[in-house]
MIDRENVO-704824 format. One line per field, with one value per residue: residue number from 1; residue in one letter; x, y, z of N, C-alpha, C in turn. Coordinates in steps of 0.02 Angstrom, whole numbers, plus 50000, padded with zeros to 5 digits. Layout:
residues N
i	c(NUM,...)
aa	c(A,...)
nc1	c(X,...)
nc2	c(Y,...)
nc3	c(Z,...)
cac1	c(X,...)
cac2	c(Y,...)
cac3	c(Z,...)
cc1	c(X,...)
cc2	c(Y,...)
cc3	c(Z,...)
//
This chain:
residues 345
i	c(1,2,3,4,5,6,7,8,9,10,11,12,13,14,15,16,17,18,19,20,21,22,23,24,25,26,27,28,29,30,31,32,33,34,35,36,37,38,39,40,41,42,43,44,45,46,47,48,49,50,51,52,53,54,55,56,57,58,59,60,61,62,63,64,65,66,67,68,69,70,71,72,73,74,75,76,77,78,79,80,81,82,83,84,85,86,87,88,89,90,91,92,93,94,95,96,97,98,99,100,101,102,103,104,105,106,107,108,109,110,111,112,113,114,115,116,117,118,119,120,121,122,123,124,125,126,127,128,129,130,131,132,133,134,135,136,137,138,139,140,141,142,143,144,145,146,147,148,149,150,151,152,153,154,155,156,157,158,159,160,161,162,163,164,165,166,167,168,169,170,171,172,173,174,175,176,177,178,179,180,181,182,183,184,185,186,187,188,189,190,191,192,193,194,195,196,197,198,199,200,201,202,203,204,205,206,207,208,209,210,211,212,213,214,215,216,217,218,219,220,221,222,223,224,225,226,227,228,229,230,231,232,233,234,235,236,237,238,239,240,241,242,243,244,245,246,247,248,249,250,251,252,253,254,255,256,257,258,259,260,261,262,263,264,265,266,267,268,269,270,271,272,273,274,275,276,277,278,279,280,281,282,283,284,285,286,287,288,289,290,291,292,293,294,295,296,297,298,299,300,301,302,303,304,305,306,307,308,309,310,311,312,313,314,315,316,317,318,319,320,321,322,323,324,325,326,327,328,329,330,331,332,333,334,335,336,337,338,339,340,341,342,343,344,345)
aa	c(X,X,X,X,X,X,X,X,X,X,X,X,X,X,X,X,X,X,X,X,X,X,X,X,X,X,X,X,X,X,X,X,X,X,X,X,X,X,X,X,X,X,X,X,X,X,X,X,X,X,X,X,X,X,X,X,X,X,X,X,X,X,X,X,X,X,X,X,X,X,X,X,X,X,X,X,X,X,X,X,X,X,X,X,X,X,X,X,X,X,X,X,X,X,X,X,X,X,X,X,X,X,X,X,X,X,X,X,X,X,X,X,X,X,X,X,X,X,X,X,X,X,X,X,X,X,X,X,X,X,X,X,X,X,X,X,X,X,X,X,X,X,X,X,X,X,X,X,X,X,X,X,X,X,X,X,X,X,X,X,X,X,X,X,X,X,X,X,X,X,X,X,X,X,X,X,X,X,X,X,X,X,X,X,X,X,X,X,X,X,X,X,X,X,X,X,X,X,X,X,X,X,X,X,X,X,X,X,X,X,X,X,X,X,X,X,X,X,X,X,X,X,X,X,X,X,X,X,X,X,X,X,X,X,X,X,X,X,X,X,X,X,X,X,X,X,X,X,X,X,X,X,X,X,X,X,X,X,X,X,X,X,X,X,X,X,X,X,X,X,X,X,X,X,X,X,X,X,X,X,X,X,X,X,X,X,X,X,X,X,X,X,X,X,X,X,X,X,X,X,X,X,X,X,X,X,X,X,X,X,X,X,X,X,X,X,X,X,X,X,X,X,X,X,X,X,X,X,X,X,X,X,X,X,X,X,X,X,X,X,X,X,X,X,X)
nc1	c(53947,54060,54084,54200,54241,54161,54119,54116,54088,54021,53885,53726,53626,53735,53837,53720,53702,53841,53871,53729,53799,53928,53862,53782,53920,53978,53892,53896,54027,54013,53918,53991,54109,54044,53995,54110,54166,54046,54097,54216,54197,54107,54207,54322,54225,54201,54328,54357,54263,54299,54426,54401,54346,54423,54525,54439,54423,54561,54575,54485,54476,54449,54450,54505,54552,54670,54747,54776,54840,54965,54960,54986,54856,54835,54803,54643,54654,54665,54603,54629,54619,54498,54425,54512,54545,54424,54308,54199,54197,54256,54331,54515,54637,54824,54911,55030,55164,55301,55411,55507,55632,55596,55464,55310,55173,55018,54895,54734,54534,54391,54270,54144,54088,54222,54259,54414,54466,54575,54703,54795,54969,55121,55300,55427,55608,55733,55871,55839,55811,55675,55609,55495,55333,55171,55133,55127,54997,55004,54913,54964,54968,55012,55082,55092,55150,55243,55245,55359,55402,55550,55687,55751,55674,55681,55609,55545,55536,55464,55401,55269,55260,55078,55041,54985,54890,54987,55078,55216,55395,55483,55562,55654,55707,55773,55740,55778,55669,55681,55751,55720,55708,55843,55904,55835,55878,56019,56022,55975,56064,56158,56120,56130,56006,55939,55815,55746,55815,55788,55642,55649,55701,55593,55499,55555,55543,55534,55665,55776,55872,55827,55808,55930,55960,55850,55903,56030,55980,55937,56021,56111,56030,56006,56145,56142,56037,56108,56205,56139,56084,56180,56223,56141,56017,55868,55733,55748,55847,55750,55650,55726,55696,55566,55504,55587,55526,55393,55402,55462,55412,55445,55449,55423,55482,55603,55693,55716,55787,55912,55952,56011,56061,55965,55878,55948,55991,55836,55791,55897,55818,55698,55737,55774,55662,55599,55685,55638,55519,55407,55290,55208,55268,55344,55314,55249,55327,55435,55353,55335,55468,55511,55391,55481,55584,55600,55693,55753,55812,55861,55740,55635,55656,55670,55517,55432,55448,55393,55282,55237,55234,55137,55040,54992,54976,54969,55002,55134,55176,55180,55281,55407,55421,55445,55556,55655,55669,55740,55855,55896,55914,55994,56113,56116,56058,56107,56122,55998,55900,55857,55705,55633,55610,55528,55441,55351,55312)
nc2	c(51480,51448,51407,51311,51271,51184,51015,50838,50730,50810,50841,50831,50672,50617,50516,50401,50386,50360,50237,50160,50160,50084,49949,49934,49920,49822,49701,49702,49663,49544,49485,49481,49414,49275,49248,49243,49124,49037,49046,48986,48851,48799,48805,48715,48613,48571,48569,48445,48347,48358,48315,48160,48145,48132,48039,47915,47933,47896,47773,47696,47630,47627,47522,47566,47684,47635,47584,47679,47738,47664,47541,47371,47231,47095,46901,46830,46795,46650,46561,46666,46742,46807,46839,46878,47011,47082,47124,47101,47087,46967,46939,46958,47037,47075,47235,47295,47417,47481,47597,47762,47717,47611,47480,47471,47406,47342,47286,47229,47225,47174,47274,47304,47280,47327,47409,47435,47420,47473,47373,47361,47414,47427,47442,47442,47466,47490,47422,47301,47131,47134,47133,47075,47123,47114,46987,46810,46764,46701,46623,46573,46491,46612,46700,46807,46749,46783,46750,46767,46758,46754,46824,46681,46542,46569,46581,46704,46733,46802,46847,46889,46949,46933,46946,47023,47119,47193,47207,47152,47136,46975,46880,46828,46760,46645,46534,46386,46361,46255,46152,46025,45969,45932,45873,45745,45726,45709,45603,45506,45479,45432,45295,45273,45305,45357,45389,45429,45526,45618,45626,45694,45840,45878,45914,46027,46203,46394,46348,46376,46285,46145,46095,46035,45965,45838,45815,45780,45655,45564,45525,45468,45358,45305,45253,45160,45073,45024,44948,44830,44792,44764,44655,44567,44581,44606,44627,44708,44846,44895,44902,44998,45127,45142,45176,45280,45354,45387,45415,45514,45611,45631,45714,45764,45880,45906,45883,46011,46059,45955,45913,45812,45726,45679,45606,45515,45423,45392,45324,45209,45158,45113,44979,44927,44886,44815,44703,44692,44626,44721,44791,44877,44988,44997,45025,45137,45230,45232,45308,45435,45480,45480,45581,45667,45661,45608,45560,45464,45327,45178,45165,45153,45029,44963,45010,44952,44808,44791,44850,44705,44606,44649,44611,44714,44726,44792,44907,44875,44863,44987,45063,44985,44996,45130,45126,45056,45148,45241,45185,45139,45271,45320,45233,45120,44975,44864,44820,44801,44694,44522,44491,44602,44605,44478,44484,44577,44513)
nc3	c(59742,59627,59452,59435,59526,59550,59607,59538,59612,59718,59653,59674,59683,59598,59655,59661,59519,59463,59526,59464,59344,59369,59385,59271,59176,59228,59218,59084,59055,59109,59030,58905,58947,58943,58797,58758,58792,58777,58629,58630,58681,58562,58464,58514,58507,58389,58332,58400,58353,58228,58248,58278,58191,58078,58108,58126,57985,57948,57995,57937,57780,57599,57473,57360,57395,57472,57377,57278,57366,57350,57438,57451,57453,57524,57514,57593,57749,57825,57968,58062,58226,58263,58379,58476,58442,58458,58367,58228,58130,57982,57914,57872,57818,57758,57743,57601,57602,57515,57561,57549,57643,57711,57736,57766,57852,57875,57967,57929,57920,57857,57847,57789,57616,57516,57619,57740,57892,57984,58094,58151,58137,58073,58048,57973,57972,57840,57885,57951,57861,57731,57608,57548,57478,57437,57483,57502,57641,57798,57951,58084,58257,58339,58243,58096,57932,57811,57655,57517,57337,57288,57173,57063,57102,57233,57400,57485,57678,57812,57969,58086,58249,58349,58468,58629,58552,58461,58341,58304,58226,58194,58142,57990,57842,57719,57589,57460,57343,57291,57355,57407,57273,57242,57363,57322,57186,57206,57296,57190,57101,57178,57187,57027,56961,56845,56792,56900,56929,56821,56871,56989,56951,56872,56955,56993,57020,56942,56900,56764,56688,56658,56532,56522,56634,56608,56470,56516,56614,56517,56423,56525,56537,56419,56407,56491,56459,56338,56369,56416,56303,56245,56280,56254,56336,56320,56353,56483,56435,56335,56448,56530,56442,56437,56541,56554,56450,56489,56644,56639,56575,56432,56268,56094,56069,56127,56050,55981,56077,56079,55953,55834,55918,56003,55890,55852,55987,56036,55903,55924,56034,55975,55893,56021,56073,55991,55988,56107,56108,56089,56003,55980,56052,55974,55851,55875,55949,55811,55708,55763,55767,55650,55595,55635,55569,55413,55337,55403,55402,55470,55559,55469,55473,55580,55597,55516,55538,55660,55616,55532,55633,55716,55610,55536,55389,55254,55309,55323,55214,55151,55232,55214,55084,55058,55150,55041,54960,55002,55036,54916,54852,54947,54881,54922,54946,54927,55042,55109,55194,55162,55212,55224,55057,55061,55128,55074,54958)
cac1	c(53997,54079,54090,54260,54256,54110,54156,54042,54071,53969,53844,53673,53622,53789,53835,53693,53726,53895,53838,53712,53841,53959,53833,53792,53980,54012,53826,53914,54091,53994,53908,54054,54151,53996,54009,54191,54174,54018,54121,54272,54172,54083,54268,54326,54182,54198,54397,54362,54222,54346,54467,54377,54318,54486,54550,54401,54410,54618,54554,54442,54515,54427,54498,54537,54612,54731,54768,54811,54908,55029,54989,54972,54819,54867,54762,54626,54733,54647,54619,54650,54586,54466,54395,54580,54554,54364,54304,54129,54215,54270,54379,54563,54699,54861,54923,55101,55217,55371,55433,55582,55672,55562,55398,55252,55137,54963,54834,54670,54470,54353,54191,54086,54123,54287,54286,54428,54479,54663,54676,54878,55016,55196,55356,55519,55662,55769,55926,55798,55787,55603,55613,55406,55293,55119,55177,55041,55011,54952,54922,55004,55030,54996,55119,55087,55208,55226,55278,55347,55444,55607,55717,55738,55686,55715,55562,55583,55483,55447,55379,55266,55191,55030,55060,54960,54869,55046,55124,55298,55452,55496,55622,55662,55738,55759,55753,55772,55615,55706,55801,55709,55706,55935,55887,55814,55941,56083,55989,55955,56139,56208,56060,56130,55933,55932,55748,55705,55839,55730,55583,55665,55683,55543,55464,55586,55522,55590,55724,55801,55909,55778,55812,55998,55964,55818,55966,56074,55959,55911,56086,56124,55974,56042,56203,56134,55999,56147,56242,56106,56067,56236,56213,56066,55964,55825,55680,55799,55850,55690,55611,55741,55688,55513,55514,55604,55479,55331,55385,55489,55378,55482,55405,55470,55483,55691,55726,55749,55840,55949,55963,56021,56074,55897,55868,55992,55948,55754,55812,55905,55760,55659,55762,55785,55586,55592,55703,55600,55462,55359,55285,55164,55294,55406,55259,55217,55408,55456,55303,55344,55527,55492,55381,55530,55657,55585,55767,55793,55803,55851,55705,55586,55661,55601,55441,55408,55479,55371,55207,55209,55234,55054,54997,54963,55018,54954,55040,55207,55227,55204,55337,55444,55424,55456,55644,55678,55673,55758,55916,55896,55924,56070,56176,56130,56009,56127,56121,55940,55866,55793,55652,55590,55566,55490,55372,55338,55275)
cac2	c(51430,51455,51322,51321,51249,51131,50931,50799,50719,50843,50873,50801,50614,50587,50440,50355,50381,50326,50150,50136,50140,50030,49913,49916,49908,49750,49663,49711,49634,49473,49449,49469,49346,49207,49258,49212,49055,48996,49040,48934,48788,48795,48805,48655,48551,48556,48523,48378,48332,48345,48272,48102,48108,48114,47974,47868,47911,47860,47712,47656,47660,47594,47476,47614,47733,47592,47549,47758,47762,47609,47478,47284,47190,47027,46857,46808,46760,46608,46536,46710,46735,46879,46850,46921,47077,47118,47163,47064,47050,46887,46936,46986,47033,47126,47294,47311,47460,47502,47683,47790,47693,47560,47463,47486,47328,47365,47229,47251,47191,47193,47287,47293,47280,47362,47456,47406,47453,47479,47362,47349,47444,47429,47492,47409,47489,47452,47401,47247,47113,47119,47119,47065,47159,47083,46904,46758,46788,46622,46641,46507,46494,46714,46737,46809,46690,46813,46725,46770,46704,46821,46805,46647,46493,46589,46584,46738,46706,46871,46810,46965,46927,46975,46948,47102,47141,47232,47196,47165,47094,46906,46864,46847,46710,46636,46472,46387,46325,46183,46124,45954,45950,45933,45821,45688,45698,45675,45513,45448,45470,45373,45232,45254,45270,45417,45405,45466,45591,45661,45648,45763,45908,45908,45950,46094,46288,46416,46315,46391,46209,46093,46041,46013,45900,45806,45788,45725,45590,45546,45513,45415,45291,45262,45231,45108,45030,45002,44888,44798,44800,44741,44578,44524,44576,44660,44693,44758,44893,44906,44938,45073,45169,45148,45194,45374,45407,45376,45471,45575,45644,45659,45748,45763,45961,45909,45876,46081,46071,45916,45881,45751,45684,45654,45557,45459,45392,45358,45273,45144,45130,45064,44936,44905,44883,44793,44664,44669,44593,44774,44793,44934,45026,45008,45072,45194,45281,45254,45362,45489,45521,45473,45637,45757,45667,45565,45524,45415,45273,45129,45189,45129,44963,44939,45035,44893,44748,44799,44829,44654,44569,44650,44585,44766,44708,44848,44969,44870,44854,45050,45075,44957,44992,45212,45096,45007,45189,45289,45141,45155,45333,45327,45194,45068,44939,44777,44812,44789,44625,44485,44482,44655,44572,44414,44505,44620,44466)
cac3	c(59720,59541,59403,59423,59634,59568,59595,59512,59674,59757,59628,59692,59628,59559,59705,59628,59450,59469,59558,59433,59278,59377,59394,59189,59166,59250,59189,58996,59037,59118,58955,58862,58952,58926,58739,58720,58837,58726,58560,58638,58673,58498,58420,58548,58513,58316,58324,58433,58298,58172,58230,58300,58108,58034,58160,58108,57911,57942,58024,57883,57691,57559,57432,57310,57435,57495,57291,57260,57431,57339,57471,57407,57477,57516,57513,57643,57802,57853,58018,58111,58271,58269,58446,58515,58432,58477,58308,58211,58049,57999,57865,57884,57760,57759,57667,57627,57544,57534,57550,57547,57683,57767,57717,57793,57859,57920,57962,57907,57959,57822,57855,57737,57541,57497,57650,57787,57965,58016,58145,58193,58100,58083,57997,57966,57913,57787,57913,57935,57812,57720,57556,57541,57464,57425,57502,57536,57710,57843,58018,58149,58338,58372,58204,58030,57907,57744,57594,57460,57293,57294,57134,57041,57141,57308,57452,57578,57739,57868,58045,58131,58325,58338,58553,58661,58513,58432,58258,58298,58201,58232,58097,57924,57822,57637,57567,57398,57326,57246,57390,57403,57220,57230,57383,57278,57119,57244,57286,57147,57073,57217,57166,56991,56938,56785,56793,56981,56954,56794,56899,57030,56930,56837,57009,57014,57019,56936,56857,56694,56667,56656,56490,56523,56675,56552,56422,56574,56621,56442,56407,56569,56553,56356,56410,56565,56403,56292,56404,56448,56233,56200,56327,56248,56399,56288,56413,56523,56390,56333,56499,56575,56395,56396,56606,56554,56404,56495,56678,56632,56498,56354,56232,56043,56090,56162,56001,55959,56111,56063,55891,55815,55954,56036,55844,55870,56038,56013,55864,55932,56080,55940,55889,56096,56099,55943,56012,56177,56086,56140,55938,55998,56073,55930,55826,55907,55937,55740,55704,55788,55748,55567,55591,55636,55514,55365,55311,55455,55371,55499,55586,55437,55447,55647,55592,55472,55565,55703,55598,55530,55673,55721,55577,55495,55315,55216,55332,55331,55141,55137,55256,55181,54997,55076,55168,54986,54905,55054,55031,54833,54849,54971,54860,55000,54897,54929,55110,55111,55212,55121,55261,55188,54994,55071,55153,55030,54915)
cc1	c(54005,54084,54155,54286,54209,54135,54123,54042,54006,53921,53785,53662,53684,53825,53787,53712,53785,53883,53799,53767,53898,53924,53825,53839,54025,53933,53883,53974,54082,53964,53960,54092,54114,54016,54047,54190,54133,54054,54190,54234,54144,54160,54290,54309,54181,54268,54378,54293,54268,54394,54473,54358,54415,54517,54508,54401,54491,54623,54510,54463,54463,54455,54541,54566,54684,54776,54797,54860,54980,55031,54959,54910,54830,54806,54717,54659,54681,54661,54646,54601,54573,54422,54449,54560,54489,54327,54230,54145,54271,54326,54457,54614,54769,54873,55007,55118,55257,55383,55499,55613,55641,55494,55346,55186,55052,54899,54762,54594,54440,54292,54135,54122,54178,54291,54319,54452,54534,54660,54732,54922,55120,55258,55404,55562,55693,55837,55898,55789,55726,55605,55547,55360,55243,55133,55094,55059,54962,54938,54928,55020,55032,55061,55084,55131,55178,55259,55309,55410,55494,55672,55708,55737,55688,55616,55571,55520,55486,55407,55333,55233,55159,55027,55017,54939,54889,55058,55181,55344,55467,55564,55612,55714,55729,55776,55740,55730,55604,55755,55782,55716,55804,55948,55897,55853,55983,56068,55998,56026,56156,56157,56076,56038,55926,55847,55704,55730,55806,55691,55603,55648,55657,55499,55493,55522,55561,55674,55731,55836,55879,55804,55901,55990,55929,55870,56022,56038,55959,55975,56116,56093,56010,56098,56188,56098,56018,56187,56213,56108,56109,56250,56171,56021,55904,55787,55713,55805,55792,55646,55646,55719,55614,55491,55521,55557,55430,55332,55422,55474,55411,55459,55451,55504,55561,55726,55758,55784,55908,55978,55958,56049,56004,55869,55901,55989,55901,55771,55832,55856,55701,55697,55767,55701,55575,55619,55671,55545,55381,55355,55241,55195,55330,55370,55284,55272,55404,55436,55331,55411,55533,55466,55433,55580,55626,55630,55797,55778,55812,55767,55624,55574,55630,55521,55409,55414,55396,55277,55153,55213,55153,54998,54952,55000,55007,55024,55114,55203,55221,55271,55389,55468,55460,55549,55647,55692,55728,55837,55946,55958,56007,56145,56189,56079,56045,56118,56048,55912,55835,55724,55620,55559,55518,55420,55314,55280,55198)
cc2	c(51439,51394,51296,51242,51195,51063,50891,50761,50740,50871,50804,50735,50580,50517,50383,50350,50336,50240,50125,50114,50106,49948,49867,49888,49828,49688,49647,49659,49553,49430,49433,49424,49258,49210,49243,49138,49020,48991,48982,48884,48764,48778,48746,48614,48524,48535,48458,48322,48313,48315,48177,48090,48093,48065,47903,47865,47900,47793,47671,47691,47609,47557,47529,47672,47695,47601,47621,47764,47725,47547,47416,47254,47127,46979,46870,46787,46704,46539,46587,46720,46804,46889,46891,46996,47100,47140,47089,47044,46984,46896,46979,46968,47085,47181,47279,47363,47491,47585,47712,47748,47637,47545,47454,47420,47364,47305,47251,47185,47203,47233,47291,47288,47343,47421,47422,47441,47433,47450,47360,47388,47436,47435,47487,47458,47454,47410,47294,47196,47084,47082,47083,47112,47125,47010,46879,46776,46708,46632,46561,46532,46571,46738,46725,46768,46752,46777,46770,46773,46771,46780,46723,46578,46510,46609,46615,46766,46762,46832,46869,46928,46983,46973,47032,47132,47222,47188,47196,47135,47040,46914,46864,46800,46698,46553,46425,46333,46255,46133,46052,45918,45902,45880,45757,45671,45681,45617,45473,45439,45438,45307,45224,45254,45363,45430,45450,45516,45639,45682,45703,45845,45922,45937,46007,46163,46329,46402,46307,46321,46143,46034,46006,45948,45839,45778,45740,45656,45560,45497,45460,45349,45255,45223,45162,45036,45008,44954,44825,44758,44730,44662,44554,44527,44642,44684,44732,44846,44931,44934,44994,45131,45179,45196,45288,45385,45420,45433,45497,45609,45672,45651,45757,45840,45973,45896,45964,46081,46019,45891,45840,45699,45627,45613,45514,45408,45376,45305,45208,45112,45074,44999,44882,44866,44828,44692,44627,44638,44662,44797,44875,44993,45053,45049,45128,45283,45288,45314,45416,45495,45504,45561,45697,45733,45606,45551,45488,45337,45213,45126,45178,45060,44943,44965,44977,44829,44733,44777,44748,44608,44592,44653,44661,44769,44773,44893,44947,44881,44943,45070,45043,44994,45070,45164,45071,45088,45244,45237,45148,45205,45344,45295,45127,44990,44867,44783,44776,44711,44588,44474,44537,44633,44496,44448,44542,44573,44448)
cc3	c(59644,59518,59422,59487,59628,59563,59572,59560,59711,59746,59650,59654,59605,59580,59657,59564,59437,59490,59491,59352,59300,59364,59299,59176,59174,59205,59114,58990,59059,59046,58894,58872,58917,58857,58717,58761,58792,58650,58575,58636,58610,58452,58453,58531,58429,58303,58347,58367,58220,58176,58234,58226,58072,58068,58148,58016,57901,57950,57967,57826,57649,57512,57376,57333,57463,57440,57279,57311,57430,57404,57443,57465,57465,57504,57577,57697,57839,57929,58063,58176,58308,58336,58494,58521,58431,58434,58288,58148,58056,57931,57855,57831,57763,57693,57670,57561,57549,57506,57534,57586,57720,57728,57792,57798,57911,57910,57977,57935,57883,57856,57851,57672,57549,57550,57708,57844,58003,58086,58184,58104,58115,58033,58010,57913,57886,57818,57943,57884,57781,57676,57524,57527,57426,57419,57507,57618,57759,57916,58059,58196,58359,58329,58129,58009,57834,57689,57531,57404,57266,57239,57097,57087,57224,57336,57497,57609,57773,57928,58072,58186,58310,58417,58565,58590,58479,58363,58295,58248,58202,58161,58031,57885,57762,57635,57506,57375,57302,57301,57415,57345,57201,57279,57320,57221,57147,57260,57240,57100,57102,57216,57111,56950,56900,56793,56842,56979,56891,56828,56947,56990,56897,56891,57017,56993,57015,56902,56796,56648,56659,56606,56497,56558,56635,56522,56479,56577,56560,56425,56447,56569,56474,56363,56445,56508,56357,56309,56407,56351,56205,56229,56309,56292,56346,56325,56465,56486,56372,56408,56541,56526,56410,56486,56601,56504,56439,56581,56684,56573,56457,56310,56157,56054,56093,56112,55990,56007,56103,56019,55873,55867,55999,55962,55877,55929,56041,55956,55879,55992,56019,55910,55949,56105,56052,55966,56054,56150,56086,56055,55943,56002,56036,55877,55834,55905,55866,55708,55690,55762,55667,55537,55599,55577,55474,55330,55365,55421,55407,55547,55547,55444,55517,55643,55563,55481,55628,55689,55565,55574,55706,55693,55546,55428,55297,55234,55306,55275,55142,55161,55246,55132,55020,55096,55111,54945,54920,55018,54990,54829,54868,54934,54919,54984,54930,55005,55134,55145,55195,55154,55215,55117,55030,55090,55128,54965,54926)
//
């Protein structure tokens, strides 16, 4: 037989040989498969590792990752009802921040110090009206209530259900902080009573016109205390004046806002008080507007009328003898009251 005619078929042993290196062949490609099956599961088991962490460190922010991410931590939300939502913390607060197109609402658990746990999320667009961003927040009845003080005087309210332990939408409304305050002055105008309608808007919020309405009443009660003045009804007069100083705290301060006109009115109150027999009161006023204008000169003569009637001589003849020099001065000397020299003696 030549080399040529030889088959490795038919060379002795070779049957076996062959078997045996099939045998290897398949052993090698079984290990190889285990090898890529254990490297998949190793690669599997560390995504799923990673990503249960990144799902839990999205789920928990710390106070200073919230504060860099731009969302507002609101107040305590008191009176929420943390048995609904399954959780051990007892302390719940909202985030809120507004984005390119929509704000962003996510209600929060405390956990431990400054770390909290995303517990409901939600995201209004802008075709919605929000307009809240770091509102007081209250909980009532299975709804957030977000507050919060929108332009001048203006209160705008947000509604979210917290229902099936979801964030949703409820509504959205505005209302003007002062709107009991306009109540109550419309009252008290059709009562005619200048005093209650001061008191109204000094309760106002937000209200740039304060001193105008102030000057309104001020003005109304003089007018009401001059009638009364000019009838001889003195405590009358006297008591709708002494009523607006006392609650409607008028302060000498309305003078820079009033001028001479707010002299001029206190002025004749002391005279009004003076009349009323109220010597304290009459005091007490002269004083004081003596202090912003020491050329008020009728204004010495009830100062001094006033002080000897409570038997503070000393004082009166100063304040006198200061009206005898003020009169002098003006070219007004004969006008002068013989009561002031008598008393003076």
């Amino acid at each position: 037989m030549s080399e040529k005619n030889v088959k490795l078929g038919n060379l002795p042993g070779w049957k076996s040989f062959k078997n045996k290196d099939n045998n290897r062949l398949l052993r090698d490609i079984n290990e190889h498969n285990k090898e890529i099956v254990r490297q998949f599961i190793i690669i599997i088991t560390f995504t799923l590792f990673y990503l249960i962490g990144f799902a839990q460190k999205s789920d928990s922010l710390t106070f200073t990752e919230l504060k860099k991410s731009g969302f507002e931590i609101s107040n305590e939300i008191s009176d929420f009802p943390f048995a609904r939502f399954n959780t051990t913390s007892t302390k719940a607060f909202l985030a809120t921040r507004e984005s390119q197109d929509s704000y962003e609402i996510s209600l929060l658990f405390l956990k431990r110090d400054s770390l909290y746990q995303k517990a409901l999320y939600l995201e209004i667009k802008y075709d919605i009206d929000f307009k809240c961003v770091n509102p007081i927040v209250t909980y009532s009845d299975g709804f957030l209530k977000l507050e919060c003080r929108w332009m001048k005087g203006i209160m705008f309210i947000t509604k979210l259900n917290t229902a099936n332990n979801e964030l949703t939408f409820s509504e959205s409304y505005q209302y003007d902080l002062n709107d009991e305050v306009y109540s109550k002055a419309e009252k008290s105008m059709k009562k005619d009573d200048p005093i209650s309608f001061c008191e109204a808007y000094l309760g106002a919020q937000y209200y740039t016109d304060l001193n105008f309405r102030i000057k309104e009443s001020l003005e109304w009660a003089h007018k009401k205390a001059l009638k009364y003045f000019q009838n001889k009804e003195y405590k009358k007069a006297a008591s709708i004046m002494l009523e607006m100083e006392q609650r409607c705290s008028i302060s000498m301060d309305l003078y820079d806002f009033m001028g001479n006109e707010f002299i001029k009115i206190w002025s004749n109150v002391t005279l009004f008080y003076l009349k009323a027999e109220m010597y304290p009161q009459c005091g007490e006023l002269a004083k004081r507007l003596i202090e912003i204008d020491p050329t008020n000169v009728g204004v010495y003569l009830q100062y001094g009328d006033a002080l000897f009637k409570l038997q503070k001589i000393n004082e009166c003849k100063l304040i006198y003898n200061k009206y005898i020099d003020i009169m002098t001065t003006q070219g007004n000397k004969t006008k002068i009251p013989s009561r002031v020299y008598e008393r003076l003696k």
